[in-house]
N, C-alpha and C positions, 0 to 999 in steps of 0.2 A: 290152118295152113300146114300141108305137111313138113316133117322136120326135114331140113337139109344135112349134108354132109360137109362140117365148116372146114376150112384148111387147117394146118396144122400150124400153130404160131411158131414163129421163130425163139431162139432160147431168149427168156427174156434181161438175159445176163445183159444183149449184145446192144440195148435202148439207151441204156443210161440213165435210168432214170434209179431212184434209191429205193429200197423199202419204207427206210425212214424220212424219206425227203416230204415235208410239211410247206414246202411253197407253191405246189402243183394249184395253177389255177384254171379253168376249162374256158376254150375260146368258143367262136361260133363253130368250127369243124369238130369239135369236141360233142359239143350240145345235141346238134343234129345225127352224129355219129349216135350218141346215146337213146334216142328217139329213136330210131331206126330199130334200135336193140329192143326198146319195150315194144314196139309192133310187132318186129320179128325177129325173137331171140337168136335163134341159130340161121341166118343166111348168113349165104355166103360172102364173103368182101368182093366177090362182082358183084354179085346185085346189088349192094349196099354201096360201093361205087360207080356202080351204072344210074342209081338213084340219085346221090349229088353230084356227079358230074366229073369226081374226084379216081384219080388211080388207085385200085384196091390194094395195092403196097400199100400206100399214103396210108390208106384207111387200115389195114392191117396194123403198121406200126401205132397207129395214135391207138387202136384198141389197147395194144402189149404198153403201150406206156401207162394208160387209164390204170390196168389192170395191176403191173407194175408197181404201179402209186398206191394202188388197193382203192383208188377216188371210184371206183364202180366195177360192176361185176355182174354174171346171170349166172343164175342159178335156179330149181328145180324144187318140187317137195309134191307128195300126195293127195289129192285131194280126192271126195268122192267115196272114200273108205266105207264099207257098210258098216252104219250101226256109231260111224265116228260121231264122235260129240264136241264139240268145241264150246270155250267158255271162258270169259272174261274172269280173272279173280285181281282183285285190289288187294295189297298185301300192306300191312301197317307191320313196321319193323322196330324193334328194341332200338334204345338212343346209342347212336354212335356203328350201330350194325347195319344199316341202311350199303351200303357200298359191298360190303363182302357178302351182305347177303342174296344183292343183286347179280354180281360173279358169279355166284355159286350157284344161282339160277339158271343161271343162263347158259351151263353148260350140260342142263336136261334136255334131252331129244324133244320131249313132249312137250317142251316152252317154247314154242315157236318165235316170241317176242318180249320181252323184258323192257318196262319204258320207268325211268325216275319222275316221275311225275308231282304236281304242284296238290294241294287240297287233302282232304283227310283223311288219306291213305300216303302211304310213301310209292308204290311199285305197280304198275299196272302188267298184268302179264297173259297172253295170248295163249292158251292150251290146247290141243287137240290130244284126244285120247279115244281108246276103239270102244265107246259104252258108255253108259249111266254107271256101271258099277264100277269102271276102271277110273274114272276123274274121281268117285268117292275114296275109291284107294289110293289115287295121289295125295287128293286135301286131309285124308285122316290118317295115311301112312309114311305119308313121304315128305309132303310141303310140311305138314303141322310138325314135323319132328328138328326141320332145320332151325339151328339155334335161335339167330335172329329174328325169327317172324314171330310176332304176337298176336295178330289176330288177319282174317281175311274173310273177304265179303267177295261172293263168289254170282254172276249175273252168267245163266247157259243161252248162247247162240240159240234162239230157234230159226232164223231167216239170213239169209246174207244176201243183202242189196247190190252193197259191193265192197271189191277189197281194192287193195293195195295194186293189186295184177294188173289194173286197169287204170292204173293213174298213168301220164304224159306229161312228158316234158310241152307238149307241142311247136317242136321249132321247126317241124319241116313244113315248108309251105304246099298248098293243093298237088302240085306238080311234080315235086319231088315224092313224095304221097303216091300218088298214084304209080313212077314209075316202079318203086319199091315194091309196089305190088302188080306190075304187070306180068301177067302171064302163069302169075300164083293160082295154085287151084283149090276154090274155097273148099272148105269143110261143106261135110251135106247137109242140108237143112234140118235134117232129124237123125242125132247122133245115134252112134251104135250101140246097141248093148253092151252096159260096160261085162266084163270075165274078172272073174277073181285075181286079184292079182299073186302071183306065181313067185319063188322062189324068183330071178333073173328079171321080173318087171322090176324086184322090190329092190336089186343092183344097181338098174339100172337105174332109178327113180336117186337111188343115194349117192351114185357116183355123179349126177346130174346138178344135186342138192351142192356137190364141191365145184362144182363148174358144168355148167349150162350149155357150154357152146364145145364140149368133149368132142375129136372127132368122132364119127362112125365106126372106123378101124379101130381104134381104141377101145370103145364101148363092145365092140365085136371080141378082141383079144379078151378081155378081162371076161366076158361071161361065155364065151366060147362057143357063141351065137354068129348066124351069117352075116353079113352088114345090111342085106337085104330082109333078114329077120328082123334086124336091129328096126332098121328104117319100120318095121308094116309095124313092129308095137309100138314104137314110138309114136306114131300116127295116131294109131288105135285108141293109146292111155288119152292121148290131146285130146283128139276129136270127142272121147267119150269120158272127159271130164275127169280124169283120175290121174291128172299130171298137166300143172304148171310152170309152163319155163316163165320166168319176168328178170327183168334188167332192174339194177338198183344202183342209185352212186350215194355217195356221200353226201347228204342233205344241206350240209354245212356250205360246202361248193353248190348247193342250185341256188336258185332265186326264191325256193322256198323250205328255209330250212325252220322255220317254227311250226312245231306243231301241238296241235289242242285237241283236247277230249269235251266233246259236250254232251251232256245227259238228259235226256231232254224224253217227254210222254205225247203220245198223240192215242187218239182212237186208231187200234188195230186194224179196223175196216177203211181206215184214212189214206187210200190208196196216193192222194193228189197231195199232201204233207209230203210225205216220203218220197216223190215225184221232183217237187219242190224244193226238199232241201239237199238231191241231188242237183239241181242247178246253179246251186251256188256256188259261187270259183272257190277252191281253195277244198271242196267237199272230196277226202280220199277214201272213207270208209264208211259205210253205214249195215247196221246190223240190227236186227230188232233181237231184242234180249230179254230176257223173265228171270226173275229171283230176288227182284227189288222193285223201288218204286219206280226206277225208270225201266220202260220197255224200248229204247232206242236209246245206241252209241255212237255216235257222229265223231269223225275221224277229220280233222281239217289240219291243210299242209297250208302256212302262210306267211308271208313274204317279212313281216316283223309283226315286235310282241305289240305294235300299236294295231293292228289288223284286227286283234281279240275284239275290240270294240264293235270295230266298222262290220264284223260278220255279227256279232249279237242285233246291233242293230238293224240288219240286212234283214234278219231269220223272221222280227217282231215284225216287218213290214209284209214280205214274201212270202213266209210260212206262220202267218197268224194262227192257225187251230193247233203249233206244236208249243209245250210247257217245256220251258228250259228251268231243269233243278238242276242245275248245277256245273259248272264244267273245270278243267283242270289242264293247266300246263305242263304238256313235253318239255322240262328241264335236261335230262339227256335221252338219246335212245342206245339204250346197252345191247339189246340184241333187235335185228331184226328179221323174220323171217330163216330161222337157221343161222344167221352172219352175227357173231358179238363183234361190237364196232366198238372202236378205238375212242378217247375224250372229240376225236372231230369227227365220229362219225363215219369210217372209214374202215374193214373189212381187218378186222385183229385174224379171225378164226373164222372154220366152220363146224359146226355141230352137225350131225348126220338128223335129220327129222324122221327116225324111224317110227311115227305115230300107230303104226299097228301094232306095238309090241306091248307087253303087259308092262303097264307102269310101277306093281309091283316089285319089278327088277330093280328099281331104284335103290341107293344105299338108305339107309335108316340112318341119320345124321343126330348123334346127341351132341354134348356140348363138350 
C-alpha cells in the first residue's frame, strides 16, 4: 500500500498523559487503534476513523497518548540490503555482567534486538550486517572485545519464513478490515526492481526508524526532497522490499506478553513442517538457520509461561516430523527492533539501524 501523508500530531505536552506514568492500561479503542497501525502503519486518522466508526480527533489523541506513554510506537528499518547477512548469536556472559552487558548492546546499530533469555546462554541477539566478512568483524572485533561476554555461539539466517512485521494484534473484526482498506491500492503483483539505495533513501529510512508515521513535509524538509518525491520512494523502498514500517507496543500491555525460543530440526526439503508450525497461534517468527545443530528458530508470542507446555505439546501432535532440541524463555526483551525498552517493555530509546555501515566503526571495548 502506498505510504500516506499522516497529520501532524498535536504537541504532546497538551494530553496529559506522563512519560513516566506506569498505569497506562489499553482498552478496546486502543487495541483496535493498534491493529489498524500494524496493517497500515502511516494512514491517515480518517481512514483509520472512517474504519471504526470513531472521529479521527478521538483517534488522533488516543494515538498521542499511546505514544506519549511510550505503550507503542511505528517505526521503520532496512531490509533487502545486497549482500546483508543476518544472524542469530547466543551470548554467555561473565557472572554478574549479564545486565551492563546487555545495555551496552543494545545501543549498536547493527543489534537489531537484544532478548535475556532462559537456558545456556544468557542473551539472544538479532544482527544484521552488510557481508559474511562484516558479521566476522563484529564477532572477532567488536562483540569478542566487550568485557562481559565470554563466549558466543553464533547460528547465520539463511531463509525468513517470517518476522515480527507480520504479527497482529487481530482485534478488528471482517468489517472494520475491510473498510481500512477500501479504496487502497495494492502493491503490484511483481515488485519492482529494487535501486541501490542512495544517500536520502538511507535518511529517510533512519528518520523513519525514530518514528514511522513522520509527516511528508517533514521528511521533505529534512532531506530537501519534494513530498511528491518523498511519496514515489517511499512506495518504491515498500513495494520493492527495502523498507519496513510495523507498529509495536509494549508486550507487557498485550495479551501476549511471554515469549519463547524453540530450536527445533526438520528436513530442509520439509516444506509442510514449516507450513505447519506457522499455524500455530502464538508462532511470531520462524527462520531456518545453519551453524549448529538446529537448522530452525521458532519465535512464539504467549499469553503465559503455562502456554510453554500446551505449544510443546501442540508441535508433537501437529508438526510430528520437527525435532525440538531445545527451547528457551524471553525473561526480558531489552531491545527490540531498533527500540531499547524500558523493565515493562515500553520504548526507553531509539538506536538509528544503519545496517549498511561497516561494523568496523564500532569502539573496541576493553575492560
Amino acid at each position: 500500500m502506498p505510504a500516506e501523508e499522516c497529520v501532524n500530531p498535536q504537541d504532546l505536552r497538551n494530553i496529559g498523559v506522563k512519560m513516566q506514568d506506569f498505569g497506562i492500561a489499553l482498552d478496546e479503542l486502543d487495541l483496535v487503534l493498534i491493529n489498524c497501525l500494524e496493517i497500515a502503519p502511516r494512514a491517515t486518522w480518517q481512514r483509520i476513523g472512517a474504519a471504526l466508526d470513531v472521529d479521527p480527533v478521538t483517534v488522533a489523541r488516543r494515538w498521542q497518548r499511546l505514544s506519549a506513554a511510550r505503550a507503542a510506537w511505528v517505526g521503520g528499518r532496512a531490509t533487502g540490503v545486497p549482500d546483508a547477512c543476518l544472524a542469530i548469536v547466543l551470548v554467555s556472559c561473565a557472572n554478574g555482567a549479564v545486565s551492563d552487558t546487555a545495555q551496552r548492546l543494545a545501543r549498536w546499530p547493527h543489534i537489531l534486538s537484544v532478548e535475556h533469555i532462559s537456558g545456556g546462554h544468557d542473551l539472544s541477539l538479532l544482527i544484521s550486517v552488510p557481508g559474511l566478512v562484516a558479521l566476522s568483524r563484529l564477532l572477532l572485533e567488536s562483540l569478542s572485545a566487550v568485557p562481559g561476554v565470554s563466549a558466543t555461539s553464533t547460528m547465520l539466517v539463511t531463509r525468513v519464513y517470517r518476522m515480527g512485521d507480520q504479527w497482529q494484534l487481530n482485534a478488528l473484526d471482517s468489517a472494520q478490515r475491510a473498510r481500512l482498506m477500501e479504496g487502497v491500492r495494492p502493491w503490484p503483483a511483481r515488485p519492482p526492481a529494487a535501486r541501490p539505495l542512495d544517500a536520502a533513501d538511507r535518511t529517510l529510512i533512519l528518520r523513519l526508524g525514530h518514528d514511522g508515521r513522520t509527516p511528508l513535509a517533514e521528511l521533505a524538509q529534512e532531506t530537501g526532497l519534494s513530498i511528491s518525491t518523498i511519496r514515489r520512494r517511499l512506495d518504491g523502498m515498500i513495494a520493492g522490499g527495502q523498507l519496513v514500517l510495523r507498529c509495536d507496543l509494549a508486550l507487557s500491555l498485550s495479551s501476549w506478553p511471554v515469549g519463547m525460543w524453540l530450536w527445533g530440526r526438520a528436513d530442509p526439503n520439509d516444506r509442510a513442517t514449516v507450513e505447519a508450525l506457522l499455524r500455530v497461534p502464538g508462532a511470531r517468527v520462524c527462520m531456518r538457520v545453519s551453524g549448529g545443530e538446529p537448522n530452525l528458530a521458532v519465535g512464539f508470542s504467549l499469553p503465559t509461561i503455562d502456554e510453554v507446555l500446551v505449544v510443546e505439546s501442540r508441535l508433537s501432535t501437529e508438526v510430528p516430523r520437527l525435532t525440538i532440541l531445545g527451547t528457551s524463555i524471553v525473561l526480558r526483551f531489552i531491545k527490540r527492533m531498533g527500540r531499547v525498552l524500558d523493565s515493562a517493555g515500553r520504548s526507553a530509546a531509539t538506536v538509528p539501524m544503519a545496517i549498511w555501515t561497516d561494523p568496523g566503526d564500532l569502539p573496541r571495548e576493553t575492560g
